[in-house]
C-alpha positions in Angstrom: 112.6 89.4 64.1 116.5 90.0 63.7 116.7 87.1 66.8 114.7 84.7 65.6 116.9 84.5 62.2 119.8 84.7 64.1 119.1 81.3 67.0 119.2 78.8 64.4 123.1 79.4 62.8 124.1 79.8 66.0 122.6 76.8 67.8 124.2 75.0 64.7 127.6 76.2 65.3 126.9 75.7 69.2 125.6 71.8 68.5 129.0 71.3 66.9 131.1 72.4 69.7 130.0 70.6 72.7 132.4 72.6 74.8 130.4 76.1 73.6 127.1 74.4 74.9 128.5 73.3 77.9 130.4 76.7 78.7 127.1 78.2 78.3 124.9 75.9 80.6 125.8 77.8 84.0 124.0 80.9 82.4 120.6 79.5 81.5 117.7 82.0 81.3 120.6 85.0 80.9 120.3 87.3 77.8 122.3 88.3 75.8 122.5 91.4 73.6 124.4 92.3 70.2 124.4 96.1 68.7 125.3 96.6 65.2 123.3 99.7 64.4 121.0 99.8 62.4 120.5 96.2 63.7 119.6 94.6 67.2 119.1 91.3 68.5 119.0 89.4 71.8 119.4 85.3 72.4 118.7 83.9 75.5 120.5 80.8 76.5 118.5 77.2 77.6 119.2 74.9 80.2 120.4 72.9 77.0 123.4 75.8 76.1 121.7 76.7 72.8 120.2 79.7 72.8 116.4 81.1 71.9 115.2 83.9 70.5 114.9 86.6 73.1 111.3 87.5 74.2 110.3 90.9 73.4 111.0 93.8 76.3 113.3 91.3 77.9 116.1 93.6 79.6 119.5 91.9 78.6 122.3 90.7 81.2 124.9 91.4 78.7 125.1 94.1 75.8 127.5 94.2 72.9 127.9 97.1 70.8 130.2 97.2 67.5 130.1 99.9 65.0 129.0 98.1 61.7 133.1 98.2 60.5 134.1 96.5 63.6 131.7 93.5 63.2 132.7 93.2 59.3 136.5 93.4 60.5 135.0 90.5 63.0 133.4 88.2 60.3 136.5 88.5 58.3 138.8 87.4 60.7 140.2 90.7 62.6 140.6 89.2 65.8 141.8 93.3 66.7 138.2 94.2 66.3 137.1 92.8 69.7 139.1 95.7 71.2 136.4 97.7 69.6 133.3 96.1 71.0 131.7 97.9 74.2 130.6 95.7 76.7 128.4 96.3 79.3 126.0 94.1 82.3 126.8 91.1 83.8 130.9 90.7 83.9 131.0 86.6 83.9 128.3 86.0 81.6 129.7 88.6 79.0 133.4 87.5 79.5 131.9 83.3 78.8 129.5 84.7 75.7 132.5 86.7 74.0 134.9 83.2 74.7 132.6 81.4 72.9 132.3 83.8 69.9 135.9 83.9 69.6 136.4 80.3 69.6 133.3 78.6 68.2 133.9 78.0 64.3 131.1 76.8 62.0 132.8 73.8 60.5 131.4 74.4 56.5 133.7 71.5 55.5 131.8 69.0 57.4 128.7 70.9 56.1 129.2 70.8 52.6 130.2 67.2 52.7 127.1 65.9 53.6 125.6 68.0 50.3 128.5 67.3 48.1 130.4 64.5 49.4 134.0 64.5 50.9 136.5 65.6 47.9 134.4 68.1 46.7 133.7 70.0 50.0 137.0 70.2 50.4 138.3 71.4 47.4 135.6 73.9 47.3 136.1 74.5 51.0 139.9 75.1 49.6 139.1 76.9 46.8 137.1 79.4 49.0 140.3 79.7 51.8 143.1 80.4 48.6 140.2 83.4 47.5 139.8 85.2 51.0 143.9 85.3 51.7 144.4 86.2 48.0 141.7 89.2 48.8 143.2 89.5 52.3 146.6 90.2 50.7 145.3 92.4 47.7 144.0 94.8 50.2 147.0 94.4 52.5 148.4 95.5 49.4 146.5 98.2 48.9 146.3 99.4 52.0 150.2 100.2 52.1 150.4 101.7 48.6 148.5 104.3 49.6 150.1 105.0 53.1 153.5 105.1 51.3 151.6 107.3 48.5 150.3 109.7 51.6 153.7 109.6 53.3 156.2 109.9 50.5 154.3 111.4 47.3 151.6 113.4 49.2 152.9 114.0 52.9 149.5 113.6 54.3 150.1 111.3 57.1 153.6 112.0 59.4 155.8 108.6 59.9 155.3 107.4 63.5 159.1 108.0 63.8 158.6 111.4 62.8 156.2 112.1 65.2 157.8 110.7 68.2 160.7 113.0 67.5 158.8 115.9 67.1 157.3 114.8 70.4 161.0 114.2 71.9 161.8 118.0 70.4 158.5 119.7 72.1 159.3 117.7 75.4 163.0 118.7 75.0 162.0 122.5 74.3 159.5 123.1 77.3 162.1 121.5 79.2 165.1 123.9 78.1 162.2 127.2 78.9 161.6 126.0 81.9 165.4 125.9 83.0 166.0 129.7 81.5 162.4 130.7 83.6 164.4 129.5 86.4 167.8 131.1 85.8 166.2 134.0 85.1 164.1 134.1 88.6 167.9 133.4 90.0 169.1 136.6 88.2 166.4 138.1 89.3 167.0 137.6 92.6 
C-alpha cells in the first residue's frame, strides 16, 4: 500500500529532473527497497526512469535500511545521515538510486506558483526557508546548552580532549610496565 502512495511524489520530483529519469533508465525492471521500520516499501523503475509501485513478493535488487531518526535527520537536511543507511544487493543500481536521492529536489517554488502565482510562492516559499534555519539554529542552540550543561555544571559527558589524554596516559602507563616487566626479567637474569 506504503508503495503505491509513495510512486506518485516521486515520479513528480523524477519528471522535474530529467537527469534523475535518465540516470535511472539503464536499471529498468530493477527494484528497489526502502526500510524505515515500522514501514516498508519497494518502487520498481520503467523503461521511462519513473518508477512503479512494486508488485507484491517481488524480491528487491537493492535494500535500504534507516532507523526512523536517520530518515527524519534525512528529510531535514542531515546530509550525515546517509552514513547511517545500510545498503545491501545490487552495488550499481544502489550506488545510482542513492545519487539520485541525494540530488533530486522537489522544486515547491515552481509548484506553488502555478497555485498561487509567482510573488506569492516565493515569499511563502521564503517565509518557509527563514522558519526551518531559524528552528535549525534553535536546536543547534539547544543542542550545545545542554552539552556545555553536561560537561561543565553536571560532568556527565568527558571533553573529547579529555579523553584523548586519558587515552595518551593509559597508552603511556602500559608502556612504562612493560619496560619495568622487562628490567625486571634482566635482574632476574
Amino acid at each position: 500500500m506504503l508503495s503505491y502512495v509513495a510512486a506518485a511524489p516521486v515520479n513528480h520530483v523524477l519528471r522535474g529532473e530529467s537527469w534523475a529519469l535518465r540516470r535511472l533508465q539503464p536499471f529498468a525492471g530493477r527494484t528497489a527497497a526502502f526500510e524505515v521500520l515500522p514501514f516498508y516499501f519497494g518502487l520498481t523503475v520503467r523503461d521511462s526512469g519513473e518508477v512503479a509501485a512494486a508488485a507484491p513478493g517481488v524480491v528487491p535488487d537493492a535494500v535500504f535500511r534507516l532507523s526512523p531518526a536517520a530518515a527524519l535527520r534525512l528529510f531535514a537536511g542531515d546530509e550525515r545521515a546517509y552514513q547511517e543507511a545500510q545498503v545491501s544487493g545490487d552495488p550499481e543500481f544502489a550506488q545510482a538510486v542513492e545519487f539520485v536521492v541525494r540530488n533530486a529536489r522537489w522544486d515547491i517554488e515552481e509548484d506553488l506558483a502555478r497555485v498561487l502565482g509567482d510573488g506569492a510562492a516565493h515569499r511563502l516559499v521564503s517565509t518557509g526557508r527563514g522558519i526551518m534555519q531559524l528552528q535549525a539554529r534553535a536546536a543547534e542552540s539547544f543542542a550545545r546548552n545542554v552539552s556545555d550543561y553536561w560537561l561543565e555544571e553536571r560532568p556527565l559527558i568527558a571533553r573529547r580532549a579529555d579523553v584523548e589524554k586519558f587515552v595518551q596516559d593509559v597508552d603511556t602507563l602500559r608502556d612504562d610496565v612493560e619496560r619495568l616487566a622487562q628490567r625486571i626479567d634482566r635482574l632476574k637474569s
